[in-house]
Every structure is written in structure tokens, then in C-alpha cells.
C-alpha positions as a LaTeX table, in Angstrom:
\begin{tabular}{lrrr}
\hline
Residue & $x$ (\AA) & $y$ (\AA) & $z$ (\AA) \\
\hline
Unk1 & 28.41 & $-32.00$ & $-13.35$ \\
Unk2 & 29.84 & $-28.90$ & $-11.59$ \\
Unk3 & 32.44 & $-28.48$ & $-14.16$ \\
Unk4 & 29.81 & $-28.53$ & $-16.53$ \\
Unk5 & 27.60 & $-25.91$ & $-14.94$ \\
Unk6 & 30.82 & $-23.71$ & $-14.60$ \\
Unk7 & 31.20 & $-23.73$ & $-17.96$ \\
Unk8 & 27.61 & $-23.17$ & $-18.97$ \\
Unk9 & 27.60 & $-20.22$ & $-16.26$ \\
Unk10 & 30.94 & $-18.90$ & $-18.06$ \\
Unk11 & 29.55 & $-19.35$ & $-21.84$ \\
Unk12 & 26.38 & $-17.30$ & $-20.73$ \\
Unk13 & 28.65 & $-14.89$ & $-18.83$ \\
Unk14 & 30.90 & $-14.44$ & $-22.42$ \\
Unk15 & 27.43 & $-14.12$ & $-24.47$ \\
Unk16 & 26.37 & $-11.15$ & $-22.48$ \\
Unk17 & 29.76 & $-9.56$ & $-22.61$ \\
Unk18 & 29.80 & $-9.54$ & $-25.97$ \\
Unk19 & 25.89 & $-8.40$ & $-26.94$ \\
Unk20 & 26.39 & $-5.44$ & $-24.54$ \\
Unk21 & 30.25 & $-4.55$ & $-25.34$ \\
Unk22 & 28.89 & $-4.77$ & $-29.23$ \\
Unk23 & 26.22 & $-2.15$ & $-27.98$ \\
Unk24 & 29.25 & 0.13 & $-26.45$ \\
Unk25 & 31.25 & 0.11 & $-28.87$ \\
Unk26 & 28.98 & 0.55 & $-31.54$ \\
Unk27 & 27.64 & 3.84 & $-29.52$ \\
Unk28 & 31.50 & 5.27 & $-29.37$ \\
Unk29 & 31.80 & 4.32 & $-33.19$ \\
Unk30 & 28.66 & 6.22 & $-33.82$ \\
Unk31 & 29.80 & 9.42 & $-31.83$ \\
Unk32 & 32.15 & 10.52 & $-34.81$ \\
Unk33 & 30.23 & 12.99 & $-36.55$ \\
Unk34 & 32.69 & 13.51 & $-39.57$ \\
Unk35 & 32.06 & 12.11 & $-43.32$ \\
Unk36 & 35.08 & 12.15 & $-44.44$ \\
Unk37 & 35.37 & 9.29 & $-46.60$ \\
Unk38 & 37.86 & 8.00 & $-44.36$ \\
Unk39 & 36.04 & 8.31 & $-41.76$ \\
Unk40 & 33.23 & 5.89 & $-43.29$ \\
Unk41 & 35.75 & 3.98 & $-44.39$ \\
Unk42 & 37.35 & 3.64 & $-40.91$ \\
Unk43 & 34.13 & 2.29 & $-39.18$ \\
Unk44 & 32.60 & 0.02 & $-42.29$ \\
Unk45 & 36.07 & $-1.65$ & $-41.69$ \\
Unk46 & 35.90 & $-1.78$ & $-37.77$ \\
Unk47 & 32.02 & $-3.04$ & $-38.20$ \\
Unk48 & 33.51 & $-5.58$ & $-40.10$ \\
Unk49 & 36.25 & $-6.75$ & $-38.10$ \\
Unk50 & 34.02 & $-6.98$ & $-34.91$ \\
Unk51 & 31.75 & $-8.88$ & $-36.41$ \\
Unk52 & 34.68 & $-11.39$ & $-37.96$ \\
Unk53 & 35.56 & $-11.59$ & $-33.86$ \\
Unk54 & 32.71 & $-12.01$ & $-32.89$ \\
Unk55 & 31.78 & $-15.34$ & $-35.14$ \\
Unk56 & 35.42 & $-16.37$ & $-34.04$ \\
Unk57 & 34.33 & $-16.00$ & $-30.68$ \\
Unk58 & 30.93 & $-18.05$ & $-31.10$ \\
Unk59 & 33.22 & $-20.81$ & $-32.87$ \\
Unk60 & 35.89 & $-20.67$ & $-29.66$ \\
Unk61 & 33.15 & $-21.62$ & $-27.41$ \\
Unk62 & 31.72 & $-24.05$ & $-29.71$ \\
Unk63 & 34.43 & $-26.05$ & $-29.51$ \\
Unk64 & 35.13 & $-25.16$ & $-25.67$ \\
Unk65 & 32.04 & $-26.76$ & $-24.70$ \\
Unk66 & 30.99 & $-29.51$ & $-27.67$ \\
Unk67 & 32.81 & $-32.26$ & $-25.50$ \\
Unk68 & 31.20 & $-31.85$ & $-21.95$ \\
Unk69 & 27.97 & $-30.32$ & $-23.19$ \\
Unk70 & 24.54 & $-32.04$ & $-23.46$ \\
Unk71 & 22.56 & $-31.97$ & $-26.94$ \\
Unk72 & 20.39 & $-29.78$ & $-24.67$ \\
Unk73 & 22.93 & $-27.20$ & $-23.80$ \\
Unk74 & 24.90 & $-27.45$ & $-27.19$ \\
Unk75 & 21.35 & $-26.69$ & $-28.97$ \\
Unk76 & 20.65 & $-23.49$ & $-26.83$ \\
Unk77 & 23.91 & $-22.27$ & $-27.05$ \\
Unk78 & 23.98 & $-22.59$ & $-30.86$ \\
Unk79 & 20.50 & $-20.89$ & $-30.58$ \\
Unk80 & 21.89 & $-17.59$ & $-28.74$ \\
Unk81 & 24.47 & $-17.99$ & $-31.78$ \\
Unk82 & 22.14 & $-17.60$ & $-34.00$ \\
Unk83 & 20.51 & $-14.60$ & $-31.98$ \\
Unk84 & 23.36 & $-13.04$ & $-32.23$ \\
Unk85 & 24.08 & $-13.35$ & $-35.85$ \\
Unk86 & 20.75 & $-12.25$ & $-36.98$ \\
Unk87 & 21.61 & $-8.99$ & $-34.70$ \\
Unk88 & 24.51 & $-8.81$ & $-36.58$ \\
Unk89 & 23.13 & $-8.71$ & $-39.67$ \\
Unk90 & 21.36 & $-5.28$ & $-38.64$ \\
Unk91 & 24.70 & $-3.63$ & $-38.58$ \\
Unk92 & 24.94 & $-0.44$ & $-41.22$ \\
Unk93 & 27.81 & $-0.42$ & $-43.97$ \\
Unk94 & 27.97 & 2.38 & $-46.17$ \\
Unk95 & 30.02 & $-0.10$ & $-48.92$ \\
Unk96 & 27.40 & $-1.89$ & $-50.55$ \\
Unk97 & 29.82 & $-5.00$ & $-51.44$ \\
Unk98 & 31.26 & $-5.24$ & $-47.65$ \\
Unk99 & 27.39 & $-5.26$ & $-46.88$ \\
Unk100 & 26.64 & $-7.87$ & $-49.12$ \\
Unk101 & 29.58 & $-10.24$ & $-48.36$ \\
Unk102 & 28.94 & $-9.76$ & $-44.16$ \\
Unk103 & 25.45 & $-10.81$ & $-45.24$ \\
Unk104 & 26.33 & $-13.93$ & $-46.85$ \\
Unk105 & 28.86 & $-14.58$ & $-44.14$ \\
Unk106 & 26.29 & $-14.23$ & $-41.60$ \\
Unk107 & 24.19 & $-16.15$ & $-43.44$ \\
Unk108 & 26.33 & $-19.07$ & $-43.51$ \\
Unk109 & 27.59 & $-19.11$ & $-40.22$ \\
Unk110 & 23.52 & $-19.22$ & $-39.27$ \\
Unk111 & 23.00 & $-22.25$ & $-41.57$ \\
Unk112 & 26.02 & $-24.22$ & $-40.14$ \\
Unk113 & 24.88 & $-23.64$ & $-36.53$ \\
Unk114 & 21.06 & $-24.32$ & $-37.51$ \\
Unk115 & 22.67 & $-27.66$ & $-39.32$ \\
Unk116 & 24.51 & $-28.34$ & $-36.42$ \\
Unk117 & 21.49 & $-28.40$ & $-33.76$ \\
Unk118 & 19.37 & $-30.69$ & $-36.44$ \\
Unk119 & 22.15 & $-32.70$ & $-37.82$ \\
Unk120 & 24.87 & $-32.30$ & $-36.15$ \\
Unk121 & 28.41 & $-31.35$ & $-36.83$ \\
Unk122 & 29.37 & $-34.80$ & $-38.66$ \\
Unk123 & 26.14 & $-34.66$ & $-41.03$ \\
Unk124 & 27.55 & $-34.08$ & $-44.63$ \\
Unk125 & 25.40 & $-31.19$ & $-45.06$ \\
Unk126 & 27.45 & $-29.75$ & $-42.02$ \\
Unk127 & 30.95 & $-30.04$ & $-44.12$ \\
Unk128 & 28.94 & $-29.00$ & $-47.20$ \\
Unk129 & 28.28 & $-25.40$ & $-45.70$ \\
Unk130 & 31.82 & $-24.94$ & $-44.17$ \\
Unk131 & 33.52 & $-25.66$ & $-47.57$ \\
Unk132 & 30.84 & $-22.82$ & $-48.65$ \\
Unk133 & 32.17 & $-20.59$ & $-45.93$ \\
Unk134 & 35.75 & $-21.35$ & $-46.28$ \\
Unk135 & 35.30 & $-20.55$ & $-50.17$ \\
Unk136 & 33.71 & $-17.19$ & $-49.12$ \\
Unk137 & 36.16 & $-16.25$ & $-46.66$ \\
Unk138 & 39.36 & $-16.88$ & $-49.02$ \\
Unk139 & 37.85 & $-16.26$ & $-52.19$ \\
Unk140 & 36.00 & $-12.57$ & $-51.92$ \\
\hline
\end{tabular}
């Protein structure tokens, strides 16, 4: 049970790090005043890639804790998830077509985590959405 506590405690400890080192970043990304367009360029594509390390991040812990976790604790960690994605989807982009595909991303990753706490992660719905993501991700 301690091992599982540590790991909760460490999980909770990563969430935090990376709402508030999103926060940071995002305030040093913002403190370039040029428009050059490759400037714009420049931070549309860091936006994007944070947010891609982010999910990978959420996904790492996922599978950290799925073994030793309770449905309890796997359900409120997929919840913060989910938090966290629909801050992410609040994130400018100047390209309208990087917008829209971080959107659907986003919106996919929510679905599979909101599938995940209702049917789990064996449900054929479940595989359904990650062949939609997997599609998305190698196909756009």
C-alpha cells in the first residue's frame, strides 16, 4: 500500500509540474514581441510540440500506474487528464490547420481517457478510438 501511495504522491507531484511549467513556458514564449512570420511560425510549432509531450506524458503515467492503481485512483487520474487536455485545447495557433488537427487530437485523447474510466481500456470502443488516433497522428 505504501508503494502505492508513493506513486500516487509522485503522479500528483508530475501533474503539477507540468500545469505550472506549461504556464512558464508559455509566458517566455509569449515575451517575443516580433511577427516575423518565422517567428509565428517558431512558437505555433513549439505550442505544438509541448502539447504532443505533454499527452505522451499523460500516456507514460497511464501505464506507470494502471497495474498497482485502484479503479478509484486510475479514474481520478484519467480525470486530471482530461483537465488538462481541455486546458490544452485553449492554446492559440495562428495556422488555422495546426489548430484544427491539435483540436481533434485533443479531442481524441479526451474520448479515449473518458472511455477508459467508463469502459475501460479492453472495451472495443477503447481500441476503436486509438485506431482513430493512430490514423490521425500518421495520416495528417
Amino acid at each position: 500500500m505504501n508503494r502505492l501511495n508513493f506513486k500516487t504522491k509522485l503522479l500528483t507531484i508530475a501533474l503539477s509540474f507540468l500545469l505550472f511549467g506549461n504556464s512558464y513556458s508559455q509566458n517566455l514564449l509569449d515575451g517575443v514581441k516580433s511577427d516575423s512570420k518565422l517567428v509565428i511560425k517558431l512558437k505555433d510549432g513549439y505550442r505544438s510540440f509541448h502539447i504532443n509531450n505533454i499527452i505522451s506524458e499523460q500516456k507514460e503515467m497511464i501505464n506507470l500506474i494502471i497495474d498497482d492503481a485502484t479503479d478509484k485512483e486510475l479514474k481520478n487520474l484519467l480525470g486530471d487528464h482530461i483537465q488538462v487536455c481541455d486546458s490544452l485545447k485553449k492554446t492559440p495557433f495562428t495556422n488555422d490547420t495546426l489548430k484544427t488537427y491539435i483540436s481533434d487530437y485533443l479531442t481524441l485523447t479526451k474520448q479515449s481517457y473518458s472511455i477508459s474510466i467508463n469502459k475501460g481500456f479492453n472495451s472495443p470502443t477503447f481500441k476503436k478510438i486509438l485506431k482513430s488516433i493512430k490514423y490521425l497522428v500518421t495520416n495528417t
